[in-house]
C-alpha positions in Angstrom: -28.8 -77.7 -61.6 -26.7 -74.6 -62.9 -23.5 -75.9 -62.2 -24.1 -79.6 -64.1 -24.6 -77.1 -67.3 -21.7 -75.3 -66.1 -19.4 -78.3 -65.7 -20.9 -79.6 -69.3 -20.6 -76.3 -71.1 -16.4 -76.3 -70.0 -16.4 -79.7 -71.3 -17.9 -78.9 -74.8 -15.2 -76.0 -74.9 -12.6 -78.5 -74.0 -13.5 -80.7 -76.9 -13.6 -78.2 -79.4 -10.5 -76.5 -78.2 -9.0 -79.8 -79.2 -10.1 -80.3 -82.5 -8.6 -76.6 -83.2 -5.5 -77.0 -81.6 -4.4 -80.4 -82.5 -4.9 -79.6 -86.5 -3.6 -76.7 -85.9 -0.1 -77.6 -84.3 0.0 -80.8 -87.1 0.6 -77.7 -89.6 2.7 -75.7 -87.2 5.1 -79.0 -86.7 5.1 -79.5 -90.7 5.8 -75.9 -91.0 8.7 -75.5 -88.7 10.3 -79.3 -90.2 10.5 -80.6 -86.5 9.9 -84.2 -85.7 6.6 -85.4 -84.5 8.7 -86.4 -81.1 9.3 -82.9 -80.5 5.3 -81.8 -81.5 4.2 -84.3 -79.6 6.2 -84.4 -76.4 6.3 -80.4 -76.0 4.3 -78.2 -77.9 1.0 -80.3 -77.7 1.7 -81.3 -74.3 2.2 -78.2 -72.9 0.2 -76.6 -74.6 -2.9 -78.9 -73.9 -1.5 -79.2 -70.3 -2.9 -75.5 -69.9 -6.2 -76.4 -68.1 -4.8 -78.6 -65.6 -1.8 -76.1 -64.9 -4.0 -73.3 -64.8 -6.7 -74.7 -62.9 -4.1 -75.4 -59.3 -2.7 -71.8 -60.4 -6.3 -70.0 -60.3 -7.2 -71.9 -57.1 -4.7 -70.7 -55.0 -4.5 -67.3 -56.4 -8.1 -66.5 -57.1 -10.2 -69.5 -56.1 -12.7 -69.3 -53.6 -12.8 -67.6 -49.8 -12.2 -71.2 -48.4 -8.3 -71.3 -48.7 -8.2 -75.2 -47.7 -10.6 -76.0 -50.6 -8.4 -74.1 -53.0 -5.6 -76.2 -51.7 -7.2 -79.3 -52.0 -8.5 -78.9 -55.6 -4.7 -77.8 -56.3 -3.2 -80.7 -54.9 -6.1 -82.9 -56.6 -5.4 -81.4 -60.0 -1.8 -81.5 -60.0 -1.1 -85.0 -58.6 -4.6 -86.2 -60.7 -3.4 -85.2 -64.1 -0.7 -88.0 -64.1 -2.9 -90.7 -62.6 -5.5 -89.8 -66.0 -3.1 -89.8 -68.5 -0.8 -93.0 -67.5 -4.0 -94.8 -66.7 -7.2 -93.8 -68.4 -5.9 -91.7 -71.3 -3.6 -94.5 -72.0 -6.3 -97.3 -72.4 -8.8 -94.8 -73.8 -6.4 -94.7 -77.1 -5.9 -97.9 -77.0 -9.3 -99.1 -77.3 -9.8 -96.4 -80.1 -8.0 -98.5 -82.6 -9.1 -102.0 -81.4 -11.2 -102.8 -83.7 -9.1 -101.6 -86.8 -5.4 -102.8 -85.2 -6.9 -106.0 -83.2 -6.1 -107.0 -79.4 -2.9 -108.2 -80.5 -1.8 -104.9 -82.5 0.3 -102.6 -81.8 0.7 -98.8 -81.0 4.5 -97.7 -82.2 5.3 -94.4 -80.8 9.2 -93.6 -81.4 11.2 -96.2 -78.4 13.6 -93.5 -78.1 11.7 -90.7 -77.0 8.7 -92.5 -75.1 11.7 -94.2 -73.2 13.3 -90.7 -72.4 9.5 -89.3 -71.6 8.7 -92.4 -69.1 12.4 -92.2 -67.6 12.5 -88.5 -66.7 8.5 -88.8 -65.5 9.7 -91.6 -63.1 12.5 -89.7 -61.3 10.3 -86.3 -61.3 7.4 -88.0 -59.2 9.7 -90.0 -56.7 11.1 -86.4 -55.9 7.4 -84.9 -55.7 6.2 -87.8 -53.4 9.2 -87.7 -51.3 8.8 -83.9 -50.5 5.3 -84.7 -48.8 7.1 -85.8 -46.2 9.3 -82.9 -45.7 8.2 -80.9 -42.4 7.0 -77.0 -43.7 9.4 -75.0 -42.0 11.9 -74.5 -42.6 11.2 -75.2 -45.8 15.0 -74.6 -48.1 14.5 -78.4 -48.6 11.3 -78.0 -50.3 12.6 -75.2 -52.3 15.7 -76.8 -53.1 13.3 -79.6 -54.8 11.5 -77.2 -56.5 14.8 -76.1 -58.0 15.7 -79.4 -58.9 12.2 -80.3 -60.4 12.6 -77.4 -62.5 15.8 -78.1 -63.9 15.1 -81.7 -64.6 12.2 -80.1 -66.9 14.5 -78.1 -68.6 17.2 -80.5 -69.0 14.2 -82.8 -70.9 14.0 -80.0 -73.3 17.3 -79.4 -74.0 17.8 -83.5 -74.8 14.2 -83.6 -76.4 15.2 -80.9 -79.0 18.6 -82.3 -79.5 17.2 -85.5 -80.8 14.6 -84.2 -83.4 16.7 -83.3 -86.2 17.8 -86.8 -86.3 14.2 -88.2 -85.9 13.3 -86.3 -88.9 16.0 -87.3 -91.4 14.5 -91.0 -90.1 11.5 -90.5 -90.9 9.4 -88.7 -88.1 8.1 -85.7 -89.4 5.5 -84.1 -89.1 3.1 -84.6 -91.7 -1.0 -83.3 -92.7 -3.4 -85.3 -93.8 -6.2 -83.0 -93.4 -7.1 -79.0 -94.4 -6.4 -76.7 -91.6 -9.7 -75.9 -90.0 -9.5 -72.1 -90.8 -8.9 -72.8 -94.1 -12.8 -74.0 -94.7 -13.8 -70.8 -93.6 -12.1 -69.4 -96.9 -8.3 -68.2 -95.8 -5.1 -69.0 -96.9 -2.6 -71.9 -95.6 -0.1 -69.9 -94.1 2.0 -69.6 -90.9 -0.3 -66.8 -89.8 -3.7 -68.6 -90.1 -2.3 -71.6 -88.5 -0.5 -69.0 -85.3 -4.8 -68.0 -85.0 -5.8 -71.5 -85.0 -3.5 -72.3 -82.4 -4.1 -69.2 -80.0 -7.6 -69.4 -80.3 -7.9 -73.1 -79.3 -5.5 -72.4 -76.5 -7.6 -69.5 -76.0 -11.0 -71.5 -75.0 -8.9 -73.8 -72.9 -7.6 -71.6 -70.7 -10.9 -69.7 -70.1 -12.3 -73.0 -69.5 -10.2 -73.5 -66.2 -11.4 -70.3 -63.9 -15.6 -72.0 -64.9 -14.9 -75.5 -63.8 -13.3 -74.4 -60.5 -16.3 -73.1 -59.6 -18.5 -75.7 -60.7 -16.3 -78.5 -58.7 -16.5 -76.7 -55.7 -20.3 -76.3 -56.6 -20.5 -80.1 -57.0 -18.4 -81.1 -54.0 -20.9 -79.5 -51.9 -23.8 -80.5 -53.5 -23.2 -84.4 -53.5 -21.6 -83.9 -49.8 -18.0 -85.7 -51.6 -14.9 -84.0 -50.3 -13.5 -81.3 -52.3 -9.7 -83.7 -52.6 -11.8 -86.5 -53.7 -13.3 -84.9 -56.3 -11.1 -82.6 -57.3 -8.6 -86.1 -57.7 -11.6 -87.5 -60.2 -13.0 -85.1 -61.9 -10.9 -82.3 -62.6 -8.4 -84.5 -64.4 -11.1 -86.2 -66.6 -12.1 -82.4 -67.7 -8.9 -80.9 -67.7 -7.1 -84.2 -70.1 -9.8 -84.2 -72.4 -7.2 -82.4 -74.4 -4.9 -85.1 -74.1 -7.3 -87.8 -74.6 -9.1 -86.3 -77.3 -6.1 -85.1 -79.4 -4.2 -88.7 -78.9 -7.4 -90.5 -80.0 -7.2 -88.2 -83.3 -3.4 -88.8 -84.0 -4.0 -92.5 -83.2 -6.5 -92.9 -85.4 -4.3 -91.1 -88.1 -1.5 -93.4 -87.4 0.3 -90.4 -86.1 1.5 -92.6 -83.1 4.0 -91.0 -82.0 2.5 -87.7 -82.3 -0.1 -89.4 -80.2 1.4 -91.1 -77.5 4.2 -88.0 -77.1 1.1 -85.8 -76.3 0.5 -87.5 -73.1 3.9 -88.9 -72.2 5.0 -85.6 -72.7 2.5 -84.1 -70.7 3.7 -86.1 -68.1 6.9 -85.0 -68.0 5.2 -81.2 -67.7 2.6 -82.7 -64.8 5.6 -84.5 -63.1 8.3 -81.5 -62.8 6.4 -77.9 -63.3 2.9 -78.7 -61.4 4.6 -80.5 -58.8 7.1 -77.6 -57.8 4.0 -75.6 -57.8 1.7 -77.5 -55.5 5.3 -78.2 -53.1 5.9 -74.3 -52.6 2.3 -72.9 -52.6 0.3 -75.8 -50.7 1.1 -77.8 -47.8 1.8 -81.2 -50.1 1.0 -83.4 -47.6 0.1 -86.9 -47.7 -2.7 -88.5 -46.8 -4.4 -92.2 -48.3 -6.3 -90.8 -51.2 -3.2 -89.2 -52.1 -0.6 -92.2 -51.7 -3.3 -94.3 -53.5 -3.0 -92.6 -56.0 0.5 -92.0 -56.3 1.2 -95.7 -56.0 -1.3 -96.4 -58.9 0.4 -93.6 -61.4 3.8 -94.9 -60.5 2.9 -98.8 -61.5 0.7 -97.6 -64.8 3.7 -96.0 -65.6 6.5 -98.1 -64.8 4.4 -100.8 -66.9 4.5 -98.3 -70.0 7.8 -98.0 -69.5 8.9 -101.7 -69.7 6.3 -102.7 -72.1 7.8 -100.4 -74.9 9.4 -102.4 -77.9 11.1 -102.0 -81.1 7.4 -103.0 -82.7 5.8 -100.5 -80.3 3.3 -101.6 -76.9 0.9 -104.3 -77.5 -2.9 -102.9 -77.3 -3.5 -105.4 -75.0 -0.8 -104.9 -72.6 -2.9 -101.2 -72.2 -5.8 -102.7 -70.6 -3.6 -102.9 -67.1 -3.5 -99.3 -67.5 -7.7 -99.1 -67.5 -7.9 -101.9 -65.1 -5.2 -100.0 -62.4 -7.9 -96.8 -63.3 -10.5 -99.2 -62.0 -9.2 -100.5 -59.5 -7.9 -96.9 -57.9 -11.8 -95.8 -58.0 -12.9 -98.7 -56.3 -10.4 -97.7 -53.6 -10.6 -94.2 -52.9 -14.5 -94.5 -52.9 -14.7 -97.1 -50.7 
């Protein structure tokens, strides 16, 4: 029973966290006159990519005595993460604004940027499932696509950041329509009060990570579901509550492109980063859970990035995204 409070409690943090940190990084963005492809994309993706990045990270170095396990719930969170957010996350937001934006509306992130984010995502993951089937050892060919998985990140970057000072003189900055939360509690509006903001939401994300590790391998073994399986479902609905939450907020805002960036950024992150990670430190091998899922993230995804028009995506054309989501659960559980 202790670990179904301890799974719930990590969740609460998570949603609070997100609240904090997504106000928060609206000032920082305004602040530092960067565009909201830029906020979006890389600071709130990374930085609300934390749990899922640390949670793989923790359970190889200090997860439990059981050293397959820790793999397991490494591979599961890494390759998991991007399954969530091109699927779920995606029709999640979507179906946040249906009522105000109808069936037929639209969701109009910047075409540029989604189009870069969905573009580098795509090449990232073919080179993370095509190094499953390298053999271990030697392994310089698993390293050498660690390498280039890295650079590709960084190459994103370098292009991402290049584009925002025209984005803003277009019209895509960043830009508050609510008081910081601090601010309530009686301090100023300043770059310092919004830095505490931000580190203390990132804060109670990242301490969040360690708890649920425990409580999935609690779960796993109470329920009798293997530890991949789970580790596949449920991490990544905990650890992109971030993502889910924060886009829901910006959406809702008509901060669009704030809140599609946040996961198509994020994706980027999951796609290069966490990859390299799981292909040095765990076996990355594949099995059918794993392809499944694979297969079901690259057509979510490839249908994001064809779907994308000058008006935006139709809201409609995200309930593919739910239905793949669906139609993945029904597979891996049967």
């Amino acid at each position: 029973m202790y670990m179904w409070f301890e799974l719930l409690f990590m969740l609460i943090l998570i949603l609070i966290s997100a609240q904090l940190f997504s106000n928060a990084l609206e000032y920082f963005g305004e602040k530092i006159d960067i565009s909201t492809g830029v906020t979006g994309s890389i600071f709130a993706a990374i930085s609300t990519a934390l749990p899922e990045t640390t949670v793989p990270i923790l359970a190889i170095i200090a997860g439990t005595a059981d050293r397959q396990v820790n793999e397991e719930i490494s591979v599961g969170a890494i390759l998991g993460a991007p399954l969530m957010l091109s699927t779920l996350s995606t029709f999640i937001m979507a179906f946040s604004v249906i009522r105000k934006r109808g069936v037929n509306g639209y969701i109009s992130p910047e075409a540029t940027g989604f189009e870069r984010d969905m573009s580098f995502f795509l090449v990232a993951f073919t080179l993370a499932a095509l190094a499953m089937f390298l053999p271990l050892e030697p392994n310089y060919m698993r390293i050498l696509f660690c390498i280039i998985l890295i650079l590709l990140y960084f190459i994103y970057l370098l292009l991402t950041f290049r584009a925002s000072k025209a984005l803003v003189e277009d019209g895509h900055a960043v830009i508050t329509n609510e008081p910081l939360f601090i601010a309530k509690l009686g301090f100023k509006t300043n770059l310092t009060t919004i830095l505490i903001q931000l580190l203390f939401g990132l804060v109670l994300l990242v301490l969040s990570a360690k708890g649920f590790i425990h409580g999935i391998q609690q779960a796993a073994n109470s329920l009798g579901i293997p530890v991949l399986l789970l580790s596949l479902l449920v991490i990544p609905i905990a650890t992109e509550l971030p993502e889910k939450v924060n886009s829901v907020i910006w959406v809702r805002k008509s901060q669009d492109t704030l809140a599609f960036g946040n996961i198509t950024g994020a994706m980027v992150f999951q796609g290069t980063l966490l990859p390299a990670l799981g292909i040095l430190l765990t076996p990355w091998e594949p099995s059918r859970i794993v392809l499944t899922g694979i297969l079901v993230t690259y057509i979510a995804t490839a249908w994001l990035r064809f779907n994308i028009s000058t008006r935006g995506i139709k809201i409609k054309a995200l309930f593919l995204n739910g239905a793949l989501y669906l139609t993945y659960l029904v597979v891996v559980l049967s």
